[in-house]
N, C-alpha and C positions, 0 to 999 in steps of 0.2 A: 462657703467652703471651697477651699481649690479643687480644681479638677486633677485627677487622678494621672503620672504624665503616661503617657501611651508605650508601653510595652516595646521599647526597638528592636528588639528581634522579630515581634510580630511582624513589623516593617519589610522582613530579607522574606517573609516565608511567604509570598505569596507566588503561584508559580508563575512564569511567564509564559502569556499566550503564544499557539503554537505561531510561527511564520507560515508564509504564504506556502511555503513548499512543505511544510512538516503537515498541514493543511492537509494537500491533496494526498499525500500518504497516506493519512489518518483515514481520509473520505474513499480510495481504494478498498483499505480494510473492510470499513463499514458495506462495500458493495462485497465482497466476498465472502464476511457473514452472510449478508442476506443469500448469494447463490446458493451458501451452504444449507442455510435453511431450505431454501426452494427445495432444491437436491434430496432433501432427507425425507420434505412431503412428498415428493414424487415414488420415491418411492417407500412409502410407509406401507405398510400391511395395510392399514385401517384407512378407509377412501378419507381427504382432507377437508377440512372445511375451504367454500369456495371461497373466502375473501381471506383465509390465515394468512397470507402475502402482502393485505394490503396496506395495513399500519405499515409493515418494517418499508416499504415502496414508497410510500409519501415522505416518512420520514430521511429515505435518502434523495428523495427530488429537492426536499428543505433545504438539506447538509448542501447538494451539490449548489443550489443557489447564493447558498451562505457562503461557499468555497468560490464562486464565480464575482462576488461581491470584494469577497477579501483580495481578491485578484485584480479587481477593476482598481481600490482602494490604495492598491501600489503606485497608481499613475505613471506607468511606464509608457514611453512613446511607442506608437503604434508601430508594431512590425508585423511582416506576414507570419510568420512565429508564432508571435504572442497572438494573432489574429488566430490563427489557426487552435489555440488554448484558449480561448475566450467562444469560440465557436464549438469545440470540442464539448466544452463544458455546456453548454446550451443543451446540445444533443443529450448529453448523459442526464440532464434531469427534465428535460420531456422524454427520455426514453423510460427512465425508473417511474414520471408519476404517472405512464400512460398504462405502463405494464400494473398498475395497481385496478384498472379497467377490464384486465384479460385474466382469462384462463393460466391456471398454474404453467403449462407446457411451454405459452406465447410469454407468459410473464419471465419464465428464465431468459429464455430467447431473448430478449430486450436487452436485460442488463449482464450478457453471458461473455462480451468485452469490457464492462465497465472497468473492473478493476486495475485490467492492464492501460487501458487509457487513461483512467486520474497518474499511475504512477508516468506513464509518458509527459501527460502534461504540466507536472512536477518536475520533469527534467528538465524542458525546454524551459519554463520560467526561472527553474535556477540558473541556466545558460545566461536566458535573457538578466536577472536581477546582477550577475558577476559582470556579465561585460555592460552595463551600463552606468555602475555604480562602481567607480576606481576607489572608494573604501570598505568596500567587499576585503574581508579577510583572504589571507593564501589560503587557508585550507584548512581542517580540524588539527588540532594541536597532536592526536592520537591516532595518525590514520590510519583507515580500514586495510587489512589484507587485501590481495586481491580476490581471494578463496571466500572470504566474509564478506565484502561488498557485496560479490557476485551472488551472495545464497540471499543476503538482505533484499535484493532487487527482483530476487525468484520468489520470496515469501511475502514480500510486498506485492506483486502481480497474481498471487494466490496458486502458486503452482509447486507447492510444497506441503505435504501430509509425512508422517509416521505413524508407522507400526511396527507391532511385537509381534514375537511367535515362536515358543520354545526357547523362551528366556534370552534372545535376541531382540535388536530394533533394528529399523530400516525404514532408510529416507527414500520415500518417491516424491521424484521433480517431471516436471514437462522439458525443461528446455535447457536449461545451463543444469550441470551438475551440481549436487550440492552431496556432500558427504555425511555419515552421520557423526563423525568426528569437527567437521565443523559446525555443526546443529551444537553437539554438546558444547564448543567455545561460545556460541553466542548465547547460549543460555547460561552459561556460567558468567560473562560481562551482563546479563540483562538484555541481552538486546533482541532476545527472541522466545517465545514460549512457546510450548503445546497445551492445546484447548483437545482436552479427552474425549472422543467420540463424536464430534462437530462433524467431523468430513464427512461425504458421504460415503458408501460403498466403493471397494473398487471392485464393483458386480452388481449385479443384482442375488439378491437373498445374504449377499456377504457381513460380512460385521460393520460396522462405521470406523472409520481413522481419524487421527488425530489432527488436527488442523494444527498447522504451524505458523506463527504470525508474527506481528512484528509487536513488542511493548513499545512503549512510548519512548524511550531512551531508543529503539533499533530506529525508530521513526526521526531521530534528531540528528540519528548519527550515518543514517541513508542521505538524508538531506545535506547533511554536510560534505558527504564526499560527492554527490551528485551535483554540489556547488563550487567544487574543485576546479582549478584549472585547465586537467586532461581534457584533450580532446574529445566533442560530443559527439553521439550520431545525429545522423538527421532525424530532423523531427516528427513522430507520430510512427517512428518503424518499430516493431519490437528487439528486444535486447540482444545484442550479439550473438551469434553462433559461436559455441563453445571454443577457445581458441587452440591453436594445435600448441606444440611441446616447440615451437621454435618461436614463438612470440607469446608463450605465459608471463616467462619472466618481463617482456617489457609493459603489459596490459595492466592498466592501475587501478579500473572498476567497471562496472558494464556498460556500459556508454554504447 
């Protein structure tokens, strides 16, 4: 009997693993659920179970190894750069599987940077894989606002929640502004959602807020502009100070 011939469309559907940079974006997220969680046992009403920490903790020391693997796996020549992302990366997963050893308090403590340093050291590899690879594309075919990069690179580093109150919302950020007019753009393209009731308090005894994060498509499309040609910052700093109204218009992402 012949064989049956194989479906080609099945062929186009399978997705493409993430790249090295949509990677450490992904593995950011994955540390700012867990703070989230931390966050919420600390303060729960109900005293927490002593090890509730410690699956989701090994399980991001795994990711980060797997994330430092796929990194290595690119064979890019050694720079202090990438030296300093291959090292970074070391730390962030002896710090998440050590914190799986400690007390809820010491265990946030550990990974209470991570998020913002996988997204750093996503930038710098993107720097690094564009200038080393002259067929590196110019740049996404749709590029991000500056207004939208910038919220993408605050919700990637975990410093974005919403909340309601009296039939209004409102965005709280730590460090670059983010609107909630642009929240609602990038949920309307996909590129960003809210998870109900994840964040923690902004108090103690207060309600829980909504975590804001990135979908997998915000994740492809951070990467993409992070792998743009604009000018980077230097590596391991955190994301620009908010720019003034004489250099908005020339700033093309957070860099």
């Amino acid at each position: 009997m012949t064989a049956p011939a194989p479906d080609e469309n099945l062929l186009f559907d399978v997705a493409a693993p993430p790249t090295p940079v949509e990677r450490l974006l992904l593995l950011a997220d994955q540390y700012v659920q867990h703070n989230d969680m931390l966050d919420r046992l600390l303060r729960s009403e109900a005293p927490p179970e002593t090890d509730a920490h410690v699956a989701s903790a090994q399980q991001l020391a795994a990711a980060t190894r797997t994330a430092l693997n796929v990194v290595t796996d690119e064979r890019l020549f050694q720079s202090r750069d990438l030296t300093d992302v291959m090292v970074r990366l070391q730390q962030l997963a002896f710090l998440s599987g050590s914190s799986a050893d400690q007390q809820l308090p010491t265990a946030r403590s550990l990974t209470a940077l991570a998020p913002e340093a996988a997204v750093g050291c996503a930038d710098t590899l993107a720097h690094e894989i564009r200038r080393r690879r002259s067929t590196a594309g110019d740049g996404p075919d749709q590029p991000l606002t500056t207004a939208h990069s910038t919220a993408l690179w605050e919700i990637a580093c975990g410093n974005v929640v919403a909340t309601g109150s009296l039939a209004r919302e409102y965005v709280h950020y730590r460090d670059e502004r983010v609107l909630i007019g642009t929240l609602r753009a990038l949920e309307t393209k996909g590129l960003a959602e809210r998870v109900p009731k994840s964040a923690p308090s902004a108090y103690v005894g207060g309600p829980l807020q909504d975590r804001v994060r990135l979908t997998s498509a915000g994740a492809i499309a951070l990467a993409a502009a992070i792998s743009g040609p604009p000018v980077r910052r230097t590596p391991g700093t955190t994301p620009a100070p908010a720019p003034t109204a004489a250099n908005t218009a020339t700033r093309s992402r957070p860099r």
